[in-house]
C-alpha positions as CSV (number, residue, x, y, z in Angstrom):
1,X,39.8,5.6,7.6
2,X,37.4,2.8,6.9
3,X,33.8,3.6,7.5
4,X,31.3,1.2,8.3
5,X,28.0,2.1,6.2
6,X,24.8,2.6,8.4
7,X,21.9,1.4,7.9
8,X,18.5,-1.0,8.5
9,X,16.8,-4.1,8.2
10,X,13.4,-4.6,7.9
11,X,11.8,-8.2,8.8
12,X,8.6,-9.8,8.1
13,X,7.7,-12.8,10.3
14,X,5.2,-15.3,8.4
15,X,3.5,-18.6,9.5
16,X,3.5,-21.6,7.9
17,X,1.6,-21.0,4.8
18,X,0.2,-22.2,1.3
19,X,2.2,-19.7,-0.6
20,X,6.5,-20.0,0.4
21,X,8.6,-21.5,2.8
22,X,10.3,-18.5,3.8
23,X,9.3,-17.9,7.5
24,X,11.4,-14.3,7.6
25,X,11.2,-11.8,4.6
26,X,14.0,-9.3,4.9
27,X,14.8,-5.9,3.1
28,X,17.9,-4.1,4.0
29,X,18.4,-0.7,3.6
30,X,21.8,1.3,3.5
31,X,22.3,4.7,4.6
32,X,24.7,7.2,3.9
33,X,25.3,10.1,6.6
34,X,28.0,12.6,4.6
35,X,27.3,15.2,2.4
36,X,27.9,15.6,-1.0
37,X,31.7,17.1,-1.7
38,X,30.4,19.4,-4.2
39,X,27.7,21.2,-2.1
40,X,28.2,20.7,1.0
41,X,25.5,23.0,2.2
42,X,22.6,21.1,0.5
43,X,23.2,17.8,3.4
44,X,19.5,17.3,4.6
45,X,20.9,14.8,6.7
46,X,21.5,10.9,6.2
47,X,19.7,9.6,3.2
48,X,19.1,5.9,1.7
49,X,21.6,5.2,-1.3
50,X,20.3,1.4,-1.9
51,X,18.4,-1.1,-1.0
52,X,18.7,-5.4,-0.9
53,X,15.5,-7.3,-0.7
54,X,15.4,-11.0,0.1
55,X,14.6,-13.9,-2.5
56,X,11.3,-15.5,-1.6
57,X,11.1,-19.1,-1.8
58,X,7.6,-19.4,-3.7
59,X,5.8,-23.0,-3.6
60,X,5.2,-24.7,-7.4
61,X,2.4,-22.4,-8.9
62,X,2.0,-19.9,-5.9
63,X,3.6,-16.9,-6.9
64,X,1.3,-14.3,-6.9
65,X,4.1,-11.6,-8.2
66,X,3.5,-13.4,-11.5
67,X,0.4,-13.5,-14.1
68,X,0.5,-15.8,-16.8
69,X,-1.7,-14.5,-19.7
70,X,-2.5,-16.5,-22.5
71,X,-2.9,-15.4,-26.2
72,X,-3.4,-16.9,-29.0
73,X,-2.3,-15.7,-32.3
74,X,-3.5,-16.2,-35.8
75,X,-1.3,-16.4,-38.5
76,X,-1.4,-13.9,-41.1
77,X,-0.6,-15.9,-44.4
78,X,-1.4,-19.4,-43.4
79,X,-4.6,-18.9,-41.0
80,X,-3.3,-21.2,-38.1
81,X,-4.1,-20.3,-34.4
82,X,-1.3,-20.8,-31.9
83,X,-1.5,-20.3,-28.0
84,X,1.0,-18.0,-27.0
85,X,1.7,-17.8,-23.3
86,X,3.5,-14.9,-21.3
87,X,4.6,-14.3,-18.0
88,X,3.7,-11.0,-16.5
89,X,4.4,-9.0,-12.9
90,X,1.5,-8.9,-11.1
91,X,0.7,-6.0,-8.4
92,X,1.8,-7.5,-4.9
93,X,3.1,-6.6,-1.5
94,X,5.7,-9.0,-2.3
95,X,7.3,-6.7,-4.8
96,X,8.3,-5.1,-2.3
97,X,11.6,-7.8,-1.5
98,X,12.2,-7.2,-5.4
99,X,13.6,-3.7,-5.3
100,X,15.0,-1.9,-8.9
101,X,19.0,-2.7,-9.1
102,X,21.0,0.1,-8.3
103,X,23.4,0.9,-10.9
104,X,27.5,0.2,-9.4
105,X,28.1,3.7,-10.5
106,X,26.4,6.0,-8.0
107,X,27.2,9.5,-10.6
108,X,25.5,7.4,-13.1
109,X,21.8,8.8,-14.3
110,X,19.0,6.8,-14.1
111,X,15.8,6.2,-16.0
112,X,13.0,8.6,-14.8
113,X,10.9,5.7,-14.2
114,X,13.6,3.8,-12.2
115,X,14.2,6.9,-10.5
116,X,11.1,7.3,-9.4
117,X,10.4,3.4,-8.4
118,X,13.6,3.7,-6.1
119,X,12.0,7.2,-4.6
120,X,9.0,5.3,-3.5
121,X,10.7,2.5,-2.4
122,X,13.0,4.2,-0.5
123,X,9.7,6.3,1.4
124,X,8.1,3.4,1.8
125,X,11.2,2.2,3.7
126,X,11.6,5.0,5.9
127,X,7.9,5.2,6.3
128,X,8.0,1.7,7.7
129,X,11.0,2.5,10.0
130,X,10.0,5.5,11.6
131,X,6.0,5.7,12.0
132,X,5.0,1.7,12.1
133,X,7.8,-0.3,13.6
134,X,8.9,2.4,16.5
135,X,4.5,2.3,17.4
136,X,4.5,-1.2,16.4
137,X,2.7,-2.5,19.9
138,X,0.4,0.7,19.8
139,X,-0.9,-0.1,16.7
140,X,-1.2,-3.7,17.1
141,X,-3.8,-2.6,20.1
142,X,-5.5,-0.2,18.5
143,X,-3.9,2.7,20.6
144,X,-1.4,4.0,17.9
145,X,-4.1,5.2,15.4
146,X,-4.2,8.5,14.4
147,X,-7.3,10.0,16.4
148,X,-7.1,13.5,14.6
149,X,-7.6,11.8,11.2
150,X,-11.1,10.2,12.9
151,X,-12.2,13.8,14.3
152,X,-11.5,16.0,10.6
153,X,-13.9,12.8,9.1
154,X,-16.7,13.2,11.9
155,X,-16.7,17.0,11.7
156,X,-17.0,16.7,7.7
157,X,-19.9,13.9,8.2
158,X,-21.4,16.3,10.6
159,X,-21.3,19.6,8.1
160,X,-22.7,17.4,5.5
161,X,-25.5,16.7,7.8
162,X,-26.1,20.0,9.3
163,X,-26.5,21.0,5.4
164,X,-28.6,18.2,4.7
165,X,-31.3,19.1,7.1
166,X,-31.5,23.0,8.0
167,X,-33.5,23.5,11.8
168,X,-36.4,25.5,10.0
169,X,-37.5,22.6,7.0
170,X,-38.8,19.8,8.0
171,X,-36.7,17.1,6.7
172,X,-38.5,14.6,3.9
173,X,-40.3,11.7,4.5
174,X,-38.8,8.3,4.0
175,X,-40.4,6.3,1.3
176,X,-41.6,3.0,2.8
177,X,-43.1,-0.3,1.4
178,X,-46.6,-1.3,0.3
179,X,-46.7,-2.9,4.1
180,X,-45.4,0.2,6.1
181,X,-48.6,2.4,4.3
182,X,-51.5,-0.3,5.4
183,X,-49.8,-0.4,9.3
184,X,-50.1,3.3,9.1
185,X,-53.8,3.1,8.1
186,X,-54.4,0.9,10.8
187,X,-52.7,2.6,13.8
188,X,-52.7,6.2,13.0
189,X,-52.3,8.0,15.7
190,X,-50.1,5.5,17.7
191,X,-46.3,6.3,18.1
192,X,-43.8,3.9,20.0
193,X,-40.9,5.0,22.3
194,X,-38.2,3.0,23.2
């Protein structure tokens, strides 16, 4: 029985730009949906087992995945300065077509650090898949975002208020500029309404 390995692909449509040539950026994703022969009764359902990105085609000197830093060195002995320069990853959203290799062994252990690196990636995948491409048009106008995360950050702005200023104190006055105090000299008792 041959089984065809499930999966997705995620794409990222660019214009022309400064930066590569690449007008699609792709990631693929493979699934497996079978649970483990040893314990059988821990299957959460299908889980992600690798991932592919794509190779971006950077233009001369616009990779912004990679910092060059230059050092320079002194000799100890002799005294003589040299210039040492080294290539360094640089934070990006790109990184994110340059996934970890999985090892060809899948019962091999990983490093912690790899381990965890694949974890995120592999969130950030689903996380992609599930909540941003399936409301992909909703967010794109605006109608897709999260209105209970606005409401819990107006009710905290109002508590902080309502605790700033209680109903029985009157609240402080505003400091104002040299100008503001001679107006007030002049027109005391006058108050403007809109």
């Amino acid at each position: 029985m041959h089984e065809d390995p499930i999966g997705f692909t995620l794409e990222f449509h660019f214009a022309p730009n400064d930066y590569f040539t690449n007008t699609i950026l792709t990631k693929e994703y493979s699934m497996k949906c079978k649970p483990d022969e040893e314990n059988p009764l821990e299957f959460e359902g299908p889980e992600i087992y690798s991932c592919k990105g794509c190779e971006i085609n950077w233009k001369k000197g616009k990779n912004v995945t990679v910092k060059t830093i230059k050092k320079k060195q002194k000799h100890k002995s002799r005294g003589s300065v040299r210039t040492v320069t080294k290539s360094v990853q640089a934070d990006s959203f790109f990184n994110f077509f340059s996934p970890p290799t999985m090892p060809d062994d899948p019962n091999s252990t990983l490093a912690s650090d790899i381990q965890a690196l694949l974890t995120a990636d592999f969130e950030i995948g689903h996380y992609i898949r599930e909540r941003v491409v399936s409301r992909a048009v909703l967010l794109y106008t605006g109608e897709g975002l999260d209105d209970d995360d606005d409401d819990d950050y107006e009710e905290e702005e109002e508590e902080e208020c309502s605790t700033e200023e209680s109903e029985d104190e009157e609240p402080a006055p505003r400091r104002q500029g040299k100008r503001a105090l001679k107006q007030g000299m002049d027109d005391p008792a006058e108050c403007k309404q809109q």
